[in-house]
Biotite code that builds the C-alpha atoms (Angstrom):
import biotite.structure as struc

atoms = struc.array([
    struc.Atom([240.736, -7.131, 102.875], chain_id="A", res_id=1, res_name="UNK", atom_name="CA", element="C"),
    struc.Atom([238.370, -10.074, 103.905], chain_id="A", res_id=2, res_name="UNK", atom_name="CA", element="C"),
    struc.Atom([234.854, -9.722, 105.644], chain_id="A", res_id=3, res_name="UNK", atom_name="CA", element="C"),
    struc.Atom([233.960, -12.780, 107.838], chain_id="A", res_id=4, res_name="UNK", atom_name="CA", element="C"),
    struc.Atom([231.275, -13.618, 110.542], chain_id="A", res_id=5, res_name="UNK", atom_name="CA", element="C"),
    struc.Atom([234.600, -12.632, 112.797], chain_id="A", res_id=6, res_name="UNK", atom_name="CA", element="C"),
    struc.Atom([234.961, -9.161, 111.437], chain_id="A", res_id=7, res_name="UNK", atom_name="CA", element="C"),
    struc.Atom([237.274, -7.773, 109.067], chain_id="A", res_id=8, res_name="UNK", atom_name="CA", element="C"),
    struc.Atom([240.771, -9.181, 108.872], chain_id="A", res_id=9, res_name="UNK", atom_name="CA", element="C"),
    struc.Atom([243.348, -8.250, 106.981], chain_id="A", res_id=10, res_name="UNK", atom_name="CA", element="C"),
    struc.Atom([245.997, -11.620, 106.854], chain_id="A", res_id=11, res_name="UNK", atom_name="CA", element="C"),
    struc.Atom([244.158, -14.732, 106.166], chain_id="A", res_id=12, res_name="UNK", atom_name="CA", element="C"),
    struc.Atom([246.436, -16.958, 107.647], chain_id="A", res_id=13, res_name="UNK", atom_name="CA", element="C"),
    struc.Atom([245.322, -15.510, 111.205], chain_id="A", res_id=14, res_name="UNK", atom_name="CA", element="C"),
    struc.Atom([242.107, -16.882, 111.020], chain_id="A", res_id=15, res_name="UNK", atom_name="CA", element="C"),
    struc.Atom([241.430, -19.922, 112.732], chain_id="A", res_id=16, res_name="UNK", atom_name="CA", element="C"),
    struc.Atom([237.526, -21.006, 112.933], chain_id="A", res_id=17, res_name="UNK", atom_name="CA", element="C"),
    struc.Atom([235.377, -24.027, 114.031], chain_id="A", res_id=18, res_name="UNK", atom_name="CA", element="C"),
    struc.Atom([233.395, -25.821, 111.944], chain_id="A", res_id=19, res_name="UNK", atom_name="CA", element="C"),
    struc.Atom([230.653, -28.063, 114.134], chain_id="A", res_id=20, res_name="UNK", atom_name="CA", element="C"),
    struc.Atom([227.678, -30.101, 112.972], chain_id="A", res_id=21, res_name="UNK", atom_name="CA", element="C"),
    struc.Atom([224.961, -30.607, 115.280], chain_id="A", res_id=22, res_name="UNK", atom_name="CA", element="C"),
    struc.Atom([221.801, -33.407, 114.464], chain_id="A", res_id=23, res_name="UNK", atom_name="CA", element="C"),
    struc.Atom([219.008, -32.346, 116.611], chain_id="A", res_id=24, res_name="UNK", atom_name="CA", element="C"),
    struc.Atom([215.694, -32.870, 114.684], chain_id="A", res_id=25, res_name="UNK", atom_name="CA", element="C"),
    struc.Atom([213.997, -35.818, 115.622], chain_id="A", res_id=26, res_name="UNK", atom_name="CA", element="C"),
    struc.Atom([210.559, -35.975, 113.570], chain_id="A", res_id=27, res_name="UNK", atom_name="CA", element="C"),
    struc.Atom([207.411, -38.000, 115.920], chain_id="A", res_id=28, res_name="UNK", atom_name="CA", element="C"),
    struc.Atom([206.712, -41.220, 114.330], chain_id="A", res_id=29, res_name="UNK", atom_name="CA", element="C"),
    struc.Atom([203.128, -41.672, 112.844], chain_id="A", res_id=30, res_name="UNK", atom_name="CA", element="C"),
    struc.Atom([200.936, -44.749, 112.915], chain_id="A", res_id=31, res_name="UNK", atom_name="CA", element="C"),
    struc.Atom([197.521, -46.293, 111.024], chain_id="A", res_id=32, res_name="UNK", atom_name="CA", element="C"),
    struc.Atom([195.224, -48.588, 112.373], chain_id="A", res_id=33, res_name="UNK", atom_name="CA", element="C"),
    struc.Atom([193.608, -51.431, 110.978], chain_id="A", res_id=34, res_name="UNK", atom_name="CA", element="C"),
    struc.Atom([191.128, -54.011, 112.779], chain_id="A", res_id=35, res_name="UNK", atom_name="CA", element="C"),
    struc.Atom([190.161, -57.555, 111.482], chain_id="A", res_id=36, res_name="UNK", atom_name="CA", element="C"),
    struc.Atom([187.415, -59.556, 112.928], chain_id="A", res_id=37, res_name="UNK", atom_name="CA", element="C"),
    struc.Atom([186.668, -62.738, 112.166], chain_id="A", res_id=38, res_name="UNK", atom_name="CA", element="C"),
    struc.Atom([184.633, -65.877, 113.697], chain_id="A", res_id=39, res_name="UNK", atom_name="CA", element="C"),
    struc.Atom([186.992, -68.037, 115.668], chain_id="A", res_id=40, res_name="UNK", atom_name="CA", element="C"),
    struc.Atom([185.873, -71.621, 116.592], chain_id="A", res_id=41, res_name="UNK", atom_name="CA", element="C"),
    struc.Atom([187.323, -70.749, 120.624], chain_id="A", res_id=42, res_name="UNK", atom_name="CA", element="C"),
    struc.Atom([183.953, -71.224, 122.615], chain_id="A", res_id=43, res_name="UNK", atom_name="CA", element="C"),
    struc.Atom([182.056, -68.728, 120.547], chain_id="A", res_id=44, res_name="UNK", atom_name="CA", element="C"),
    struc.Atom([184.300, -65.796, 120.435], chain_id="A", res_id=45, res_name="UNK", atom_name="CA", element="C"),
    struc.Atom([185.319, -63.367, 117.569], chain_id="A", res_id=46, res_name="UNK", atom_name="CA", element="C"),
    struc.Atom([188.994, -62.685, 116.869], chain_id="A", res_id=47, res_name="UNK", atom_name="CA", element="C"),
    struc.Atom([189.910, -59.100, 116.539], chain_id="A", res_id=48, res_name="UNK", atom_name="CA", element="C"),
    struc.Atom([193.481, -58.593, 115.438], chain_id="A", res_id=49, res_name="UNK", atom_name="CA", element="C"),
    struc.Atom([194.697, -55.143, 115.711], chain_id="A", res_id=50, res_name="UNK", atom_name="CA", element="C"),
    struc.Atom([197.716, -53.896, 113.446], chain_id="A", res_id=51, res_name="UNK", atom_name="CA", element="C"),
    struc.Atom([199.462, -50.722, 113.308], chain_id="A", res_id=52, res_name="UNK", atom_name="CA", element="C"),
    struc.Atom([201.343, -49.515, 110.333], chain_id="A", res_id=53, res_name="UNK", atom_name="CA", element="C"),
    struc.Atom([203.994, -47.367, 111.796], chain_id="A", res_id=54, res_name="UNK", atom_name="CA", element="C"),
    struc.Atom([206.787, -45.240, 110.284], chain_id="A", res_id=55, res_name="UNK", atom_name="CA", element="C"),
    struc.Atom([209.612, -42.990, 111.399], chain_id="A", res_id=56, res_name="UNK", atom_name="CA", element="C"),
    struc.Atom([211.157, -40.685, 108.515], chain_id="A", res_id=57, res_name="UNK", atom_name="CA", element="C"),
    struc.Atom([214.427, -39.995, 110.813], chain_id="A", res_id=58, res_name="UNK", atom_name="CA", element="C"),
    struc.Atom([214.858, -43.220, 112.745], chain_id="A", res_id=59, res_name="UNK", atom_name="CA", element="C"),
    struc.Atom([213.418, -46.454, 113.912], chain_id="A", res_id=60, res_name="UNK", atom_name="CA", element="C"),
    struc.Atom([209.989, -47.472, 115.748], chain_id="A", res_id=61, res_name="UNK", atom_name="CA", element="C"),
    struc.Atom([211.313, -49.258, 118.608], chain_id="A", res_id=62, res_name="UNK", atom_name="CA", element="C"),
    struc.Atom([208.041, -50.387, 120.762], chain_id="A", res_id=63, res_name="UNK", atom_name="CA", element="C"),
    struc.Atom([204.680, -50.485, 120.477], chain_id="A", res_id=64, res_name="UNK", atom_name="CA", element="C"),
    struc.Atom([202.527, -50.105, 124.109], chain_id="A", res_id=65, res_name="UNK", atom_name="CA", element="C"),
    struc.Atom([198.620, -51.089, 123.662], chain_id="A", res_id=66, res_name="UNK", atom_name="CA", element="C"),
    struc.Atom([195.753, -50.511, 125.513], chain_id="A", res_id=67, res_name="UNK", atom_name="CA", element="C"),
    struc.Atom([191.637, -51.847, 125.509], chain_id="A", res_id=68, res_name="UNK", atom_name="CA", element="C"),
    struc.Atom([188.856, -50.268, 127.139], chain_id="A", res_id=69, res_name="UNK", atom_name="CA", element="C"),
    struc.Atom([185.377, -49.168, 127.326], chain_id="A", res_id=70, res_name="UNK", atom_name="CA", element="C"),
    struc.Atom([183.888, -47.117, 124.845], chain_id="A", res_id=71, res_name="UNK", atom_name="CA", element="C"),
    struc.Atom([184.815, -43.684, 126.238], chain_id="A", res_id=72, res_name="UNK", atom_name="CA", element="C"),
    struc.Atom([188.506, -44.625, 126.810], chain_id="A", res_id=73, res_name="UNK", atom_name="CA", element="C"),
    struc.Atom([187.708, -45.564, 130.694], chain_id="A", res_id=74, res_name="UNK", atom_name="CA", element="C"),
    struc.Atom([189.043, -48.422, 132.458], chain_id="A", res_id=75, res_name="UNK", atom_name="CA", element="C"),
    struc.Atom([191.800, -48.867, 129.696], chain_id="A", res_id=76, res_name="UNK", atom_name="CA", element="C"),
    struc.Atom([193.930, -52.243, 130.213], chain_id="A", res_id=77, res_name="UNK", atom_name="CA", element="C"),
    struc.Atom([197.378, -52.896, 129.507], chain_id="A", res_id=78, res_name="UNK", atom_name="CA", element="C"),
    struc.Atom([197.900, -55.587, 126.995], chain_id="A", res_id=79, res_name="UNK", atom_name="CA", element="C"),
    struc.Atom([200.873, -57.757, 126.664], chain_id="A", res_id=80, res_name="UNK", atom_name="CA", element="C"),
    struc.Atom([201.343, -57.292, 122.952], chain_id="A", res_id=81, res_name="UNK", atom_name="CA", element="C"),
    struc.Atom([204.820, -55.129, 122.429], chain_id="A", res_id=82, res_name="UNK", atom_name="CA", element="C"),
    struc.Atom([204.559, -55.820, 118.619], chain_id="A", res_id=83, res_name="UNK", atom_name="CA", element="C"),
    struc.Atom([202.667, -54.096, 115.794], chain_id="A", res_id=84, res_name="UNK", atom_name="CA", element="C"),
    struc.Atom([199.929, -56.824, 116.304], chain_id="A", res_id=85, res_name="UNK", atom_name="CA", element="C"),
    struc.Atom([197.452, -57.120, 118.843], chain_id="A", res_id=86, res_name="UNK", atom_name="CA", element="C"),
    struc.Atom([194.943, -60.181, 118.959], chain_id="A", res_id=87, res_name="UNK", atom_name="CA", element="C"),
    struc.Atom([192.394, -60.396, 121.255], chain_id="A", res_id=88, res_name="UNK", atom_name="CA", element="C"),
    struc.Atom([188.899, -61.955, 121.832], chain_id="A", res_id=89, res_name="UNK", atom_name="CA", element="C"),
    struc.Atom([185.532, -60.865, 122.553], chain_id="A", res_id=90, res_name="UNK", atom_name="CA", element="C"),
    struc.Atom([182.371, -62.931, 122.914], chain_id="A", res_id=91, res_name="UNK", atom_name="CA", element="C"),
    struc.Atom([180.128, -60.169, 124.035], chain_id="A", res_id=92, res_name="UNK", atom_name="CA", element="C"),
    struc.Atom([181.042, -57.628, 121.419], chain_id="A", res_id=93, res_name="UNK", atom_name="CA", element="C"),
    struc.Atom([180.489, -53.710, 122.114], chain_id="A", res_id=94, res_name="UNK", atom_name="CA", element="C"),
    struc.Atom([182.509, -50.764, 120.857], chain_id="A", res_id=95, res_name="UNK", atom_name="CA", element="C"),
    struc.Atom([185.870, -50.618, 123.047], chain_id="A", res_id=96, res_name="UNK", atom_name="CA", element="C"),
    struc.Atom([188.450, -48.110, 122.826], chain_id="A", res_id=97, res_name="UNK", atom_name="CA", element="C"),
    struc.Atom([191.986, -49.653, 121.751], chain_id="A", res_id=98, res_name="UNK", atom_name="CA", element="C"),
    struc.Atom([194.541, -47.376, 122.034], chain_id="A", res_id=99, res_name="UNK", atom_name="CA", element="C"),
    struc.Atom([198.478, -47.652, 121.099], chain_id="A", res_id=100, res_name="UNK", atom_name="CA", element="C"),
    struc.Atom([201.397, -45.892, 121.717], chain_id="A", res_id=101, res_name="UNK", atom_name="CA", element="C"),
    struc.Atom([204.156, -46.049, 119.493], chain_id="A", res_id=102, res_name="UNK", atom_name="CA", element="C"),
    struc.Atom([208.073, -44.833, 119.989], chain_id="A", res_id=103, res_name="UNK", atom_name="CA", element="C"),
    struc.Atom([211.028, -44.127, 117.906], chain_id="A", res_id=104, res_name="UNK", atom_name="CA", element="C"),
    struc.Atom([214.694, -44.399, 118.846], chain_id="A", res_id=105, res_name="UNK", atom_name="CA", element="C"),
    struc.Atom([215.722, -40.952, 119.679], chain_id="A", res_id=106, res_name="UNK", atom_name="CA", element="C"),
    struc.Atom([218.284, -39.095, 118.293], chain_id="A", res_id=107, res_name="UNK", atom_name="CA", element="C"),
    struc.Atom([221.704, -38.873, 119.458], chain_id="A", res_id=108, res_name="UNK", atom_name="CA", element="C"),
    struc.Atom([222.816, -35.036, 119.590], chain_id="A", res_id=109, res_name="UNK", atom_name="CA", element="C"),
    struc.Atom([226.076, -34.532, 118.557], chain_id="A", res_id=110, res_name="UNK", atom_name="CA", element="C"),
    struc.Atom([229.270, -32.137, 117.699], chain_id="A", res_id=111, res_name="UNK", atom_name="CA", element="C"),
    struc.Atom([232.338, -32.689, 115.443], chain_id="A", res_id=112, res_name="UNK", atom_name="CA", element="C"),
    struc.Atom([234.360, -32.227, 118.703], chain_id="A", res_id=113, res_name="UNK", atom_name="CA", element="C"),
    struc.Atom([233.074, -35.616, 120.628], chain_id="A", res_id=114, res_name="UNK", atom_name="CA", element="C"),
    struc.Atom([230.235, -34.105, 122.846], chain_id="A", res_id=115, res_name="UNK", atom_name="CA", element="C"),
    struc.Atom([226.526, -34.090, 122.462], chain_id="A", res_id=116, res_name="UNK", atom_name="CA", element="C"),
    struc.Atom([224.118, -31.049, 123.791], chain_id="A", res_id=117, res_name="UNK", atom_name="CA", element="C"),
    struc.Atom([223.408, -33.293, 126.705], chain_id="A", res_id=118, res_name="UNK", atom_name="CA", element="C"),
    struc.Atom([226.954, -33.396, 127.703], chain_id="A", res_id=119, res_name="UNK", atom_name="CA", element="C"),
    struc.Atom([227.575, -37.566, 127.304], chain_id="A", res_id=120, res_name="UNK", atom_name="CA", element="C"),
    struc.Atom([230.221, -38.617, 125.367], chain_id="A", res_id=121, res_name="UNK", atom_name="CA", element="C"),
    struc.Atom([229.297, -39.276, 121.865], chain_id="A", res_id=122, res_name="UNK", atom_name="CA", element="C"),
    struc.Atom([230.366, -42.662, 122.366], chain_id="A", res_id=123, res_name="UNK", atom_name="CA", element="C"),
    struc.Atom([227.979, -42.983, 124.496], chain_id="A", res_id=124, res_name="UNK", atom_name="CA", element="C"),
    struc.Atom([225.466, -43.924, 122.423], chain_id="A", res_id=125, res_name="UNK", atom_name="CA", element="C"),
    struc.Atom([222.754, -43.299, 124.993], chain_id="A", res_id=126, res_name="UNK", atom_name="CA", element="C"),
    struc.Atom([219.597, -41.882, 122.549], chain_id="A", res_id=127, res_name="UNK", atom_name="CA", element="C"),
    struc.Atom([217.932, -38.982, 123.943], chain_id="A", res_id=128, res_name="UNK", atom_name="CA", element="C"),
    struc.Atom([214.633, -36.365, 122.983], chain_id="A", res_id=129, res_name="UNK", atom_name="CA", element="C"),
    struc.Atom([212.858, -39.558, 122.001], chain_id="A", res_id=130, res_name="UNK", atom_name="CA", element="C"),
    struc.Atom([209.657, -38.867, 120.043], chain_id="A", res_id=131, res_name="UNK", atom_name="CA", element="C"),
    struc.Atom([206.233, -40.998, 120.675], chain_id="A", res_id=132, res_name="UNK", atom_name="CA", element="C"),
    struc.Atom([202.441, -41.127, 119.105], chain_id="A", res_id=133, res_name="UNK", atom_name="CA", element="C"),
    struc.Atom([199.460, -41.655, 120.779], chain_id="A", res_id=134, res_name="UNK", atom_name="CA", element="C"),
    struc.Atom([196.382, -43.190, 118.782], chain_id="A", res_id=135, res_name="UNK", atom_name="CA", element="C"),
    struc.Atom([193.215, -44.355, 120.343], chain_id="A", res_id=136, res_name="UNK", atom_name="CA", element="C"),
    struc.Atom([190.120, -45.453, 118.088], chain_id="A", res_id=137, res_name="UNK", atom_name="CA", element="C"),
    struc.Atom([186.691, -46.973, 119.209], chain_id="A", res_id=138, res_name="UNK", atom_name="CA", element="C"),
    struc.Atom([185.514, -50.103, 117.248], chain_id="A", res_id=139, res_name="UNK", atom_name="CA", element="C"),
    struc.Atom([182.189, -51.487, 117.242], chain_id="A", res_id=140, res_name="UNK", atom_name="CA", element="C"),
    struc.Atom([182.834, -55.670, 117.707], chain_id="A", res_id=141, res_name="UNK", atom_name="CA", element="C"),
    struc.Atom([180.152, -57.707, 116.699], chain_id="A", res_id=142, res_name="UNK", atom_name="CA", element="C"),
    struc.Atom([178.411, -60.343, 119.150], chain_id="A", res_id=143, res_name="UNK", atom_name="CA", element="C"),
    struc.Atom([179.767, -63.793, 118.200], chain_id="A", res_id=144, res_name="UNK", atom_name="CA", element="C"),
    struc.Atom([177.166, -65.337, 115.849], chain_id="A", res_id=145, res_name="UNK", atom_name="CA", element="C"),
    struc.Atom([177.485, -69.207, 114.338], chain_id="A", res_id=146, res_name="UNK", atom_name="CA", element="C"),
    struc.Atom([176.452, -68.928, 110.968], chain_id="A", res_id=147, res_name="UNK", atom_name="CA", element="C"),
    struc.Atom([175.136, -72.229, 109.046], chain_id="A", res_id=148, res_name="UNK", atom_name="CA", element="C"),
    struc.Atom([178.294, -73.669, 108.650], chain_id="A", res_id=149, res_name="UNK", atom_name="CA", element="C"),
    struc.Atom([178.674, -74.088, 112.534], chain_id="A", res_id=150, res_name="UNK", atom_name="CA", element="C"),
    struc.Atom([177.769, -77.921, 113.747], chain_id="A", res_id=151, res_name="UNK", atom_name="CA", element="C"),
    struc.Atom([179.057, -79.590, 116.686], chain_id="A", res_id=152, res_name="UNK", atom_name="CA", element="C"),
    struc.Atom([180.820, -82.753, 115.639], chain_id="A", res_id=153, res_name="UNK", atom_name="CA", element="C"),
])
């Protein structure tokens, strides 16, 4: 006599079962910021590079979307940068808001017999249930100042 999940059954070799493994945890990426400024010798601006430290435990970061704005997050501005570096300049200086989104690949849901929970064919390869973090910070930039090593040649 054998107890399964199926009930009891008394020949073993009627038993037929399906085994399926399904991946469907996909863990949100998380990010650090860190923000350089420096003198530049551009007209009397300050550089301010921008770089996020990102990290996904089940996957890959695959973009990075960045943002500046006022101090209260208003008027926020697209930036070009899709890497984990953002440079920009500032000759006024003023806190601004930078924010950044960053995104992971997905995961691809999946079953021993061929089909993911989405329905596509595993071949597919078409990532779904992608994950994303949202960061904004407020830095104070300083006004551009020459200091005594600044002459006009």
């Amino acid at each position: 006599m054998i107890y399964t999940p199926y009930g009891y059954v008394p020949d073993c070799s009627s038993i037929t079962g399906q085994s399926r493994t399904i991946t469907s945890e996909n863990y949100t990426p998380s990010v650090s910021i860190s923000v350089v400024e420096e003198n530049s010798w551009l007209g009397g601006t300050n550089r301010v590079t921008v770089t996020a430290n990102a990290n996904d435990v089940d996957g890959q970061i695959t973009s990075y979307e960045w943002w500046i704005g006022d101090e209260n997050g208003a008027n926020l501005q697209k930036q070009n940068s899709t890497s984990n570096k953002l440079i920009f300049y500032s000759s006024t200086g003023g806190k601004k808001s930078i924010k950044i989104r960053v995104n992971d690949n997905g995961v691809v849901e999946y079953d021993s017999f061929g089909t993911n929970a989405t329905g596509l064919p595993i071949n597919s390869g078409t990532p779904y249930h992608f994950q994303s973090i949202t960061k904004t910070i407020v830095v104070d930039i300083l006004p551009w100042s020459c200091h005594s090593n600044c002459q006009l040649h």
